[in-house]
C-alpha positions in Angstrom: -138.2 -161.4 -75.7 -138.2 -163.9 -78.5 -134.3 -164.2 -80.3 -133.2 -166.4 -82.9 -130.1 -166.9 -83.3 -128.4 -168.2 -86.3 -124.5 -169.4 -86.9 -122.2 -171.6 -88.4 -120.6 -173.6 -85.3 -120.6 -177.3 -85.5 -123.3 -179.2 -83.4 -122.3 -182.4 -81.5 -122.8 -184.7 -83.7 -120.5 -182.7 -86.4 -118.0 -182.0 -83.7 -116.2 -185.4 -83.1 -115.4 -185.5 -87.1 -115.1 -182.2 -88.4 -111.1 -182.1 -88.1 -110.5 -185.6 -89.5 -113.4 -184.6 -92.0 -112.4 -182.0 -93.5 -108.6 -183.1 -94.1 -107.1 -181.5 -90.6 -108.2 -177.4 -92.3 -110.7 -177.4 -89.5 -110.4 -174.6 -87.3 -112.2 -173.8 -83.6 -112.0 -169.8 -83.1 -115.0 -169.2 -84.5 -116.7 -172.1 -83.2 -115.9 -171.1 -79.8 -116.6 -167.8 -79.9 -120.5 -168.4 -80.9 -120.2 -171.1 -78.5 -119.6 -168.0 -75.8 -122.1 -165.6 -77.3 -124.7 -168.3 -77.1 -123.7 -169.3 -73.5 -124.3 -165.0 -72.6 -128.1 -165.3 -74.2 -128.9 -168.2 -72.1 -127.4 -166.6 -68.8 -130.1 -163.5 -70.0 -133.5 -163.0 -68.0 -136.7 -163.4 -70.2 -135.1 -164.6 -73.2 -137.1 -167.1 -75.7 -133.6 -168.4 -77.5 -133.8 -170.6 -80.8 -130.7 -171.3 -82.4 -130.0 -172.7 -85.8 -127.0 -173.7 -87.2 -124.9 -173.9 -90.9 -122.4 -176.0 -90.1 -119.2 -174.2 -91.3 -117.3 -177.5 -93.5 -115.6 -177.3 -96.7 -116.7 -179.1 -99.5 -116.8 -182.7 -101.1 -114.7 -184.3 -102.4 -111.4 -181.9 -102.7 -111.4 -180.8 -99.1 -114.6 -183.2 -97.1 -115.3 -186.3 -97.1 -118.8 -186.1 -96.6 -120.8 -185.6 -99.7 -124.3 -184.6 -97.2 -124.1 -182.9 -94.1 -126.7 -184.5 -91.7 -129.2 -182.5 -90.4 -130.0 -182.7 -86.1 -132.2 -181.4 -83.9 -131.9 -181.0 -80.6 -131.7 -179.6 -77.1 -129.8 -178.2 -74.8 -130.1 -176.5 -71.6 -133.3 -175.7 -72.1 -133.1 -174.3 -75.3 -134.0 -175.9 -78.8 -131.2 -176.3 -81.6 -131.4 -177.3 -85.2 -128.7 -177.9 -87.5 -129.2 -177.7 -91.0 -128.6 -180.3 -93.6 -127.5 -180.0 -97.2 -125.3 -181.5 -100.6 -122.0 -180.9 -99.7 -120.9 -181.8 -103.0 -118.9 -178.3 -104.6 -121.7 -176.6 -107.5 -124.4 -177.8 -105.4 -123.4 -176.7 -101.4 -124.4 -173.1 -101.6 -127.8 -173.8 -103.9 -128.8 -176.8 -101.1 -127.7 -174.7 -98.4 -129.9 -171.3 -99.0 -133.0 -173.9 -99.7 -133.2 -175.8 -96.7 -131.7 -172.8 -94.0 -134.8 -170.8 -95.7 -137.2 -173.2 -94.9 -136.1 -174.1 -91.6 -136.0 -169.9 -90.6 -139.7 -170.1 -91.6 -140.5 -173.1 -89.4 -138.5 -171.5 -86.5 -140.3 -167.9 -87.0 -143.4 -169.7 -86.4 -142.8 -171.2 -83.3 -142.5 -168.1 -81.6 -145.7 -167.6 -79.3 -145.7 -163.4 -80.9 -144.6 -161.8 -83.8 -142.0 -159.5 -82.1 -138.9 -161.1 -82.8 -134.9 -160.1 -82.9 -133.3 -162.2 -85.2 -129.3 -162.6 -84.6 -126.4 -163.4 -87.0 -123.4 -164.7 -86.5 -121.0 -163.6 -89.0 -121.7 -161.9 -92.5 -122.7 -164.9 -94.6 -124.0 -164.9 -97.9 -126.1 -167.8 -97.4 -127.3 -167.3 -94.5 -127.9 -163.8 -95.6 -129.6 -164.9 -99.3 -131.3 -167.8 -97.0 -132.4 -165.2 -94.3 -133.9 -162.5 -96.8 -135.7 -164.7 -98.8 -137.8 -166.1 -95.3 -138.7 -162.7 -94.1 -142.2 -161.4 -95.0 -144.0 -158.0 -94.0 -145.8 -159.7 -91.5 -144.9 -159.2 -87.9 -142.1 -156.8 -86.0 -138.6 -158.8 -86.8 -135.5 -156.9 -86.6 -132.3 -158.6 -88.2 -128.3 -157.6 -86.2 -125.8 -159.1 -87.3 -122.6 -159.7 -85.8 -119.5 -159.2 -87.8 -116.1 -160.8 -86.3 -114.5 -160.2 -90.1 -115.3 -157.8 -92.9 -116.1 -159.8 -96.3 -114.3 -157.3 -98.1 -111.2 -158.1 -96.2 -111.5 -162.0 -96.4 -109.2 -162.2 -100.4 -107.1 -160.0 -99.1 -106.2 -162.4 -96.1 -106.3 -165.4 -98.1 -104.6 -163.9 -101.0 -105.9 -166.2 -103.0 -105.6 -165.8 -107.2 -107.1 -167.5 -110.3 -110.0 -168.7 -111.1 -111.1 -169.8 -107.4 -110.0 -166.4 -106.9 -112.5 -164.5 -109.0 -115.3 -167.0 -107.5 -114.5 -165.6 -103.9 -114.4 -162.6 -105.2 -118.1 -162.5 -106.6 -118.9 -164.1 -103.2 -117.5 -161.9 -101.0 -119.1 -158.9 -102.8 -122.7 -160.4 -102.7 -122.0 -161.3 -99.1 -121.1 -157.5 -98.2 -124.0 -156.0 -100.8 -126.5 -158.6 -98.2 -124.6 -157.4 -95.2 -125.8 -153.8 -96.0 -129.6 -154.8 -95.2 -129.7 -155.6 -91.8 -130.7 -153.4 -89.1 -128.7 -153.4 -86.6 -124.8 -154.3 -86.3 -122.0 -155.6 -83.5 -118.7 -154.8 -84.7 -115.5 -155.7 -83.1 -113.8 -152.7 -84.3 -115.0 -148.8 -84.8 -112.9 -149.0 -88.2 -115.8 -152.0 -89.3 -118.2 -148.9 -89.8 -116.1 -147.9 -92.8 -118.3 -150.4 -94.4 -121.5 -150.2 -93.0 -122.2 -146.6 -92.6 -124.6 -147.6 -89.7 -126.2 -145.0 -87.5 -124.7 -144.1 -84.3 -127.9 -146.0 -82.5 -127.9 -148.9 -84.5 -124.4 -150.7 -83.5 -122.5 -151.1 -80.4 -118.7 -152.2 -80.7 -118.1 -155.5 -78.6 -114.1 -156.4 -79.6 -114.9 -160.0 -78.0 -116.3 -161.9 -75.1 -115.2 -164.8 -72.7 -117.7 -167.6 -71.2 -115.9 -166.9 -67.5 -119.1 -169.6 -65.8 -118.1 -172.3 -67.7 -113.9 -172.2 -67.8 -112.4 -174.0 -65.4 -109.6 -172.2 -63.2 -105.9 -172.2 -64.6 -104.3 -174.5 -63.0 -101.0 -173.2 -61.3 -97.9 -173.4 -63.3 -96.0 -176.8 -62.7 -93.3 -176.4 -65.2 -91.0 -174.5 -62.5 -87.9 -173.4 -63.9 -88.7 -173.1 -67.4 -90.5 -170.8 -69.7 -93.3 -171.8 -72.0 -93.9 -170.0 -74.8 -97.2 -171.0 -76.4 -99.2 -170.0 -79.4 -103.2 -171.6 -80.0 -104.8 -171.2 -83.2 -105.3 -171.3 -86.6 -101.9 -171.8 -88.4 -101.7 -169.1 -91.4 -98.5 -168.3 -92.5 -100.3 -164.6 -92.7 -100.3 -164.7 -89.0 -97.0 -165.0 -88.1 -96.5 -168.3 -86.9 -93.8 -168.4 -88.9 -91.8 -165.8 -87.5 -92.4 -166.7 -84.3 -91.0 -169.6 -84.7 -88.0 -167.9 -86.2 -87.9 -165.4 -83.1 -87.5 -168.6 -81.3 -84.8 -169.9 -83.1 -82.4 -167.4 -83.4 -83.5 -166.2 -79.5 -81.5 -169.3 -78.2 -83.4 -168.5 -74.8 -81.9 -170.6 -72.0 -84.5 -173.1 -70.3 -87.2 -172.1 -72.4 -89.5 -174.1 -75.1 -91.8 -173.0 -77.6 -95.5 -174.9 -78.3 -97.7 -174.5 -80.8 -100.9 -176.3 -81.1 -103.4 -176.1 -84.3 -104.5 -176.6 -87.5 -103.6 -174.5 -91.0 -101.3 -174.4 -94.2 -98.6 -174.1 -91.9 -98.8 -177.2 -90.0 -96.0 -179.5 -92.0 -93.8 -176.4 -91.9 -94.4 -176.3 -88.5 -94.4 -180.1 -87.5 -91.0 -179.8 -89.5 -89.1 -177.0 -87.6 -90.1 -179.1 -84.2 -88.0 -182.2 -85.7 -85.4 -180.4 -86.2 -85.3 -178.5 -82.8 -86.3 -180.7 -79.5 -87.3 -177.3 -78.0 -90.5 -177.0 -80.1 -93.3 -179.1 -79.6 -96.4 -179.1 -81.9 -99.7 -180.9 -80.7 -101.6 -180.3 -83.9 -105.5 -179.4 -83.4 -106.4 -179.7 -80.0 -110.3 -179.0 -78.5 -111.0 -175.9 -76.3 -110.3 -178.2 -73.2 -106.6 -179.2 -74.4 -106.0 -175.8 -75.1 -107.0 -174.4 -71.6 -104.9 -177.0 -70.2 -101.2 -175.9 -72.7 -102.2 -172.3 -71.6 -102.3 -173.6 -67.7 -98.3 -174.9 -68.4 -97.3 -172.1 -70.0 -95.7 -169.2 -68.9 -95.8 -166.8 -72.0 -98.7 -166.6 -74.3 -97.7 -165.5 -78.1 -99.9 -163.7 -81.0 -97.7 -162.9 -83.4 -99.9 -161.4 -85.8 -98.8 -158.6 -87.8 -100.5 -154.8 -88.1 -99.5 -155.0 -91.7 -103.0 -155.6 -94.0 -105.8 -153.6 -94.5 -107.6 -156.1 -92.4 -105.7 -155.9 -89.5 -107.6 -152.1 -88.9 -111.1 -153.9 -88.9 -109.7 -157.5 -86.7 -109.5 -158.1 -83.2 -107.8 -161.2 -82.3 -110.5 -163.2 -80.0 -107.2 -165.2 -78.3 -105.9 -161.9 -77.1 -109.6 -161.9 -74.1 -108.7 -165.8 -74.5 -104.7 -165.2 -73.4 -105.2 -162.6 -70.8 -107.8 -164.5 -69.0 -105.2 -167.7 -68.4 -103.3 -165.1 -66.4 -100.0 -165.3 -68.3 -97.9 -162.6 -69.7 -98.8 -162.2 -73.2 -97.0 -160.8 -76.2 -98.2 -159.6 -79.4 -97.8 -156.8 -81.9 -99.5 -153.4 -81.4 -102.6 -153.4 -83.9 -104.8 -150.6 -84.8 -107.5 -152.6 -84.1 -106.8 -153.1 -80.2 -108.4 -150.7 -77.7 -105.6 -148.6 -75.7 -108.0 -149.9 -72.7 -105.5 -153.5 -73.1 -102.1 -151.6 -73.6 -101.9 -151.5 -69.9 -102.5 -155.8 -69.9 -100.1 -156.7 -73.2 -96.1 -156.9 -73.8 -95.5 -155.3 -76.9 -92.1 -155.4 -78.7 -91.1 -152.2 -80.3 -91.2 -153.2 -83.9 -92.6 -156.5 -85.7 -88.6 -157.4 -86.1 -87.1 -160.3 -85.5 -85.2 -158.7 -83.0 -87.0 -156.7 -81.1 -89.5 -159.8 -80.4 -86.7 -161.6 -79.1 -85.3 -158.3 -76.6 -89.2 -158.2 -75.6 -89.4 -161.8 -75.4 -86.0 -161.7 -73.0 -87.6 -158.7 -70.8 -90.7 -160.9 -69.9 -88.3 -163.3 -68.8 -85.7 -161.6 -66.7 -88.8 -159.4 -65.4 -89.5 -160.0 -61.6 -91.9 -162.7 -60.9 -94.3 -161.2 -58.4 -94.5 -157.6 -60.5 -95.0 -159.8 -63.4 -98.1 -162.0 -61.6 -99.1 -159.0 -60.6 -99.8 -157.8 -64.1 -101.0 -160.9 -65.5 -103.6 -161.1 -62.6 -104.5 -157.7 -63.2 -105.6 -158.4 -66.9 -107.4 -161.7 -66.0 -109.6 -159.7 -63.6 -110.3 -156.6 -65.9 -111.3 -159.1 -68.3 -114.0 -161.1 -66.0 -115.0 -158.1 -64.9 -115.8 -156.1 -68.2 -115.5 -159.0 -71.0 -117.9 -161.8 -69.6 -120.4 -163.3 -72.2 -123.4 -162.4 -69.9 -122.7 -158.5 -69.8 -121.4 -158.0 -73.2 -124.8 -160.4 -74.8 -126.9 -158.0 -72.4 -125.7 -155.5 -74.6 -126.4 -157.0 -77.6 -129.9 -158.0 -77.0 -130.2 -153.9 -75.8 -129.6 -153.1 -79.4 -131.7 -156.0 -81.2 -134.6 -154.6 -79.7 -133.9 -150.8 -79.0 
């Protein structure tokens, strides 16, 4: 079965500078979760996997310092990449972008040894829909799925953003969803999604999120013995909650118990701010996948302190709540619509988004009994190598790309 993929993740040679590149706004969740999905297509039998990739950077000179993206080539186990090159400079980006991801989809078409071909995509993206749309001809049997971790209609209402910039994301974001609407198949990671697409029951599945279980280390045991670690990974929004977690924390006053938050966002110098002032939080700033495996490994309490308030929240699904429950920690969060009642059983939720009633829920983890509470956690982290490996749920996926 011939699949190419194609995403926005950063290739290796992008992937040592992207952070310092792009002025510390860098951020890894999506990164990592294509990383995953691509790791399930390789694990597949009979699978003919090219992968291209759009670098995801923001653009020279406000927020980049790189004026030209380089373009790469090359392989990895087994399987041929190519990263695409383009002007980075803001006007030009988008223009150079569509032009060279075009010609480069034709190349790879081509290399296939038959014309029957799935193409996958990561993430609805207007140029790598515009780029996608203009390469396919008539000729041969390709069928386009794209995957869709965030709704484009959703995206200005996250970023709630205003002005002229405002009306340009606007425009972009509706173009983007108008493309969306002409692939063939879809992978939501809610039911709700389908509010948009109005796909047929045969031509989408619903996959809330994956983990790469064959190449994560185990968790090291606990060796801060005594105290509680309350940690939060990710991308620092104020929209998130980070915030008010870190208010929860404050006004908690929790006895032997610290609060670490690692990075990158608008909320970082608010963030790195609240830890001077208070020993008991510690910020680390952006941190790689491996850095963050190793906080969760200390920690004792894993925080998303996202709120169900937002449109979007009906179509999200927070990838760190598979990432949390697989370190085998209790973890806390708010009850979203988007969430399966299959994870209730897994997840500490507080009664309300309040202030207080995070800090009675966050008290209850800790006073809670250590082995039922181990016994929980270990519970979720086998339900979710069980049912949420990148093998199985890319088996899927590949099912419907060529159903």
């Amino acid at each position: 079965m011939n699949v190419l993929y194609i995403g926005r993740f950063y290739p290796p040679h992008l992937l040592k500078s992207i952070a310092s590149d792009s002025f510390g706004k860098a951020s890894f969740a999506n990164h990592n979760f294509e990383l995953s999905i691509l790791s399930g297509l390789q694990q597949l039998d009979n699978i003919n996997l090219r992968v291209i990739t759009l670098p995801r950077t923001y653009s020279f000179p406000h927020n980049n310092k790189k004026a030209y993206i380089t373009p790469d080539k090359y392989e990895l186990d087994g399987v041929q990449y190519n990263s695409v090159g383009f002007c980075n400079i803001v006007g030009l980006n988008k223009i150079s972008m569509i032009q060279n991801l075009k010609n480069i989809i034709k190349k790879e078409i081509l290399e296939f040894d038959d014309n029957e071909i799935a193409i996958i995509v990561n993430t609805p993206s207007y140029e790598i829909s515009k780029a996608l749309f203009k390469a396919l001809d008539s000729n041969g049997k390709i069928t386009t799925t794209l995957i869709v971790p965030d709704v484009p209609e959703c995206l200005v209402e996250m970023d709630n953003i205003s002005s002229l910039k405002g009306k340009l994301v606007n425009y972009l974001n509706r173009r983007n969803a108008e493309l969306s609407l002409r692939y063939d198949k879809y992978v939501f990671l809610t039911e709700a999604m389908n509010d948009f697409y109005h796909a047929k029951k045969n031509d989408y599945i619903v996959m809330e999120g994956l983990i790469d279980t064959d190449k994560i280390h185990s968790y090291n045991e606990v060796t801060t013995e005594g105290k509680e670690i309350i940690l939060y990974t990710g991308t620092l929004r104020k929209i998130f909650g980070v915030m008010d977690l870190i208010e929860v924390f404050s006004k908690g006053n929790f006895k032997n118990t610290e609060l670490w938050i690692c990075g990158s966002g608008e909320a970082a110098s608010d963030i790195a701010a609240a830890a001077k002032h208070n020993n008991n939080i510690k910020f680390f700033g952006l941190v790689n996948a491996q850095e963050a495996r190793h906080l969760q490994s200390l920690a004792t309490i894993l925080a998303n302190p996202r709120s169900a308030n937002g449109r979007y929240t009906k179509y999200s699904f927070p990838s760190k709540t598979i990432e949390y429950l697989l370190a085998g920690k209790s973890v806390i969060m708010n009850r979203l619509p988007g969430i399966p009642t299959e994870y209730d059983k897994f997840l500490f939720y507080p009664d309300s988004e309040s202030t207080e009633n995070w800090i009675t829920k966050l008290n209850e983890i800790i006073e809670m009994d250590w082995n039922a509470r181990q016994e929980k956690n270990l519970s979720a982290q086998a339900y979710i190598k069980e049912n949420k490996s990148a093998k199985k749920q890319c088996s899927r996926i590949i099912q419907l790309a060529f159903k």
